[in-house]
BAFILO-57321 format. One record per residue (C-alpha): x, y, z. Coordinates in steps of 0.5 Angstrom, whole numbers, padded with zeros to 4 digits, always signed. Each point is the difference from the previous one (the first is absolute). Layout:
! BAFILO-57321
XYZ;...
This chain:
! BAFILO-57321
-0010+0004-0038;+0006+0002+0005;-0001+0000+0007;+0000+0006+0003;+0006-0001+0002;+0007+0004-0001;+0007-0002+0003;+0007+0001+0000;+0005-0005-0003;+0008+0002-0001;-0001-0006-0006;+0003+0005-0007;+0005+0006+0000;-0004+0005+0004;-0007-0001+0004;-0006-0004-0004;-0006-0001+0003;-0004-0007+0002;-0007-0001-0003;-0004-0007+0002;-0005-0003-0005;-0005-0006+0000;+0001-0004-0006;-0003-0007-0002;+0000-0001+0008;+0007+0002+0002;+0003+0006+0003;+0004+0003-0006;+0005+0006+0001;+0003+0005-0005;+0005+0005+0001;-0001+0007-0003;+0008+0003-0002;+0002+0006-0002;+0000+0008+0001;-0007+0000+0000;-0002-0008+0001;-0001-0001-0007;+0003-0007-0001;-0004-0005+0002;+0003-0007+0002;-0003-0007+0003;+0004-0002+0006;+0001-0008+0002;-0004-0002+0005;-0001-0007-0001;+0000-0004+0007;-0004-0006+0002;-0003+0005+0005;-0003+0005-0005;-0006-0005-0002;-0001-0002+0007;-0001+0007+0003;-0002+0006-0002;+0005+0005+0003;+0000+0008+0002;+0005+0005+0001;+0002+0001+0007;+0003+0007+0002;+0000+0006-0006;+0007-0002-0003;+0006-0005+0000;+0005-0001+0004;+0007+0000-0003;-0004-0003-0007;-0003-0006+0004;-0008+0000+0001;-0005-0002+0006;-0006-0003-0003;-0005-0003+0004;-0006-0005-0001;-0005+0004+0005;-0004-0002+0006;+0003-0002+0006;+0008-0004+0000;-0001-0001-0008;+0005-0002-0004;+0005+0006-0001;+0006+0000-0006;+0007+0004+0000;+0001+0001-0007;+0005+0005-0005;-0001-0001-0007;+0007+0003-0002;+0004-0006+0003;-0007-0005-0002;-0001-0002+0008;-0006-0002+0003;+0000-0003+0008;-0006-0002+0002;+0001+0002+0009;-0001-0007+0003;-0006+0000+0005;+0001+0002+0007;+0000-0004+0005;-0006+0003+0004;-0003-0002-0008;+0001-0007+0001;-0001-0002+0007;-0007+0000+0003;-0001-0001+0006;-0005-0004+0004;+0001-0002+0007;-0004-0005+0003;-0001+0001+0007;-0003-0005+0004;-0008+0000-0003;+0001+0007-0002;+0003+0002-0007;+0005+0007-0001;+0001+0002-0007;+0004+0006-0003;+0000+0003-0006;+0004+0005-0003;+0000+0005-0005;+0005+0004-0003;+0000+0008-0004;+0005+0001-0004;+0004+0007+0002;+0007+0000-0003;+0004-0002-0005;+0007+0004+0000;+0008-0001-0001;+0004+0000+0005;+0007+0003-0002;+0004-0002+0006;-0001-0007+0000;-0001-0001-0008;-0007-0003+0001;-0007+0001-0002;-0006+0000+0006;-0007-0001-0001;-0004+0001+0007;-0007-0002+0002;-0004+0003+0006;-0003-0007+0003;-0007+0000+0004;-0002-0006+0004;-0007-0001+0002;+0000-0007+0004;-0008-0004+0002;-0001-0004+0006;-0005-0006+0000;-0003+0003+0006;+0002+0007+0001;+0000+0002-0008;+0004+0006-0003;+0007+0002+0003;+0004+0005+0000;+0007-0001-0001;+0007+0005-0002;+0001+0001-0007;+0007+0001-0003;+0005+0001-0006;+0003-0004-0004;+0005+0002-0006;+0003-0005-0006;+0008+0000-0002;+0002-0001-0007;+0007-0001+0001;-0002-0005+0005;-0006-0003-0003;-0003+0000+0008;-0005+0003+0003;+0000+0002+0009;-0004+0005+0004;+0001+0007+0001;+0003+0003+0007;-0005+0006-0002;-0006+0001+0005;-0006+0005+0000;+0001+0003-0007;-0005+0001-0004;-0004-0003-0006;-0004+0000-0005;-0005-0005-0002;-0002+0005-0006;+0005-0003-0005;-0002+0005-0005;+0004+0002-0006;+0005+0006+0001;+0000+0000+0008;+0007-0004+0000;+0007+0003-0003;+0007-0002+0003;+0006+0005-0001;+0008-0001+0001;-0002-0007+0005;-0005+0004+0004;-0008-0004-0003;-0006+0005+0002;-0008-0001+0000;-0006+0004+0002;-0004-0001+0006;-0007+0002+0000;-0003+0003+0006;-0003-0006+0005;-0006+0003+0004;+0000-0006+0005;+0007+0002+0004;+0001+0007-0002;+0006-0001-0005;+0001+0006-0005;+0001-0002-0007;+0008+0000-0001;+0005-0002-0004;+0004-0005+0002;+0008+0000-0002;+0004-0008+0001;+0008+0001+0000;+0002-0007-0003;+0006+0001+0002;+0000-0001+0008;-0008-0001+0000;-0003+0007+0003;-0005+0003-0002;-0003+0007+0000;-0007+0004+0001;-0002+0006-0004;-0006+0003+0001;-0004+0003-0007;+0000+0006-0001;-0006+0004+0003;-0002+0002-0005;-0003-0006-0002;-0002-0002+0006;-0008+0001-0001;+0000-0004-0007;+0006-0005+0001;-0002-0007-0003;+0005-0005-0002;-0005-0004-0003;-0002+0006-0006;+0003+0000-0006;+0002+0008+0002;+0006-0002+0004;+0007-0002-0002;+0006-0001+0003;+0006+0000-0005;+0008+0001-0001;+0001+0008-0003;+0006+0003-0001;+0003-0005+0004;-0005+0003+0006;-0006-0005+0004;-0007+0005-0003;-0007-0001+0000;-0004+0002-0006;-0008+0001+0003;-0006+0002-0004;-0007-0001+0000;-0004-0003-0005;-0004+0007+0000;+0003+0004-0001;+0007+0001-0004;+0006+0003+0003;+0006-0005+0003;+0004+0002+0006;+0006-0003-0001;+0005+0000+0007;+0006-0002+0002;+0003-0003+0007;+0007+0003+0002;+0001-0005+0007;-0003-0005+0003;-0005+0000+0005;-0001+0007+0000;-0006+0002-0002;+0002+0007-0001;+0005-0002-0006;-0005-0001-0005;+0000+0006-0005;-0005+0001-0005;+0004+0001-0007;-0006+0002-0005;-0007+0000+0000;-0001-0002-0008;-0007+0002-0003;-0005+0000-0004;+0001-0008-0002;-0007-0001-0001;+0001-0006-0006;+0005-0004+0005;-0003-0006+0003;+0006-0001+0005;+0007+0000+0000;+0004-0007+0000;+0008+0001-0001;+0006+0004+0002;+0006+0000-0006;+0006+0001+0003;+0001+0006-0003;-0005+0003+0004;-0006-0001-0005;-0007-0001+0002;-0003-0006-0004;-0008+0001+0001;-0006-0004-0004;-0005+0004-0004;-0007-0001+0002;-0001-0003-0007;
């Protein structure tokens, strides 16, 4: 059976779509061709990794052609890899990854561990490069004094020079979600949901990360999804429309989709509501965006 997964991939003349299935233990990908996909062809995905790890899509789409697929769980093994040039990197561990520190002290014992969730992966048209960039969480135990609080930070992976470093970024919100559909990035600029966090009051948001000079900015949601926003819900997806950021948002009961628009970052105002689609009572969920603007959804059946 096909995963219910569907994404962009510039691999023949035009736009084809990516579909993921699990054969004889393997992940195996076919592109579907033509005017209305009715070709069929098995891409070569054959790695020393694919038997070792099974890996998922990262984001809702490619980027220039080249995929992120990531093995799940916390610093799992993420692949960069574009079926129409037959390249497959597999991204070297961090250096956090690899170093686990324990610190004695005196008759006392100090550890630290860490743990990264996987934000984004884009292009960055200025320097040539590809990045992929973790939000990291360190959580340290005393012997005697138990848990410790210590200071998150960001760290992000180039291609061009096959080396990771940590971001000059503070205070930018994450997502400890990882849900599929809240991750997109467009023109060099990589964005996520964020859901609301009752401890410290922050409103869910969408955050907006400029490869190119590392600033990033915080939009709002619209308002009229702040008493039904849930990042971790099947009913919201953060896609590329018509070379436009927008949300598609529904609920599972009832069967109308609002598809909107945001014209300007950090500026909650900005996102308009282009349509209210209905009655769809045999769509399950949407799950991809053409790039002719078409809207790709699973049926119910």
């Amino acid at each position: 059976m096909f995963c219910k997964t569907l994404l962009r991939c510039p691999y023949y003349d035009g736009a084809s779509l990516l579909l993921k299935d699990f054969e004889l233990g393997k992940d195996v990908f076919y592109s579907f061709y033509g005017e209305r996909f009715e070709n069929k062809f098995k891409l070569d995905f054959s790695n020393p990794h694919a038997n070792r790890f099974k890996f998922h899509y990262f984001g809702f789409g490619s980027i220039n052609g080249t995929f992120c697929l990531h093995q799940g769980g916390y610093y799992a093994k993420t692949l960069l890899w574009n079926p129409s040039t037959h390249t497959i990197k597999l991204i070297p561990p961090t250096p956090c990854e690899l170093v686990k520190l324990s610190i004695p002290n005196g008759e006392h014992f100090f550890s630290i561990d860490y743990t990264a969730y996987l934000h984004g992966f884009g292009y960055d048209n200025l320097r040539n490069d590809y990045n992929v960039f973790y939000y990291v969480s360190i959580k340290g135990e005393h012997a005697s004094y138990g848990n410790m609080s210590l200071d998150p930070f960001w760290e992000i992976y180039s291609l061009r020079t096959n080396s990771w470093r940590i971001l000059d970024v503070f205070d930018m919100p994450y997502s400890l979600a990882g849900i599929d559909g809240t991750q997109v990035c467009m023109d060099g600029v990589c964005h996520w949901l964020c859901e609301e966090d009752e401890d410290s009051q922050d409103r869910a948001c969408l955050v907006s990360f400029y490869l190119s000079n590392e600033e990033f900015f915080i939009t709002p949601i619209p308002s009229y999804l702040d008493d039904s926003f849930d990042v971790q819900a099947l009913w919201i997806k953060l896609v590329v429309l018509n070379g436009s950021i927008a949300l598609i948002s529904y609920h599972e009961e009832t069967i109308n989709f609002h598809i909107s628009v945001l014209s300007e970052y950090g500026i909650q105002e900005s996102w308009t509501k282009l349509f209210i689609v209905g009655l769809l009572s045999f769509i399950e969920r949407p799950i991809g965006v053409g790039t002719k603007g078409e809207i790709f959804v699973i049926r119910k059946d």
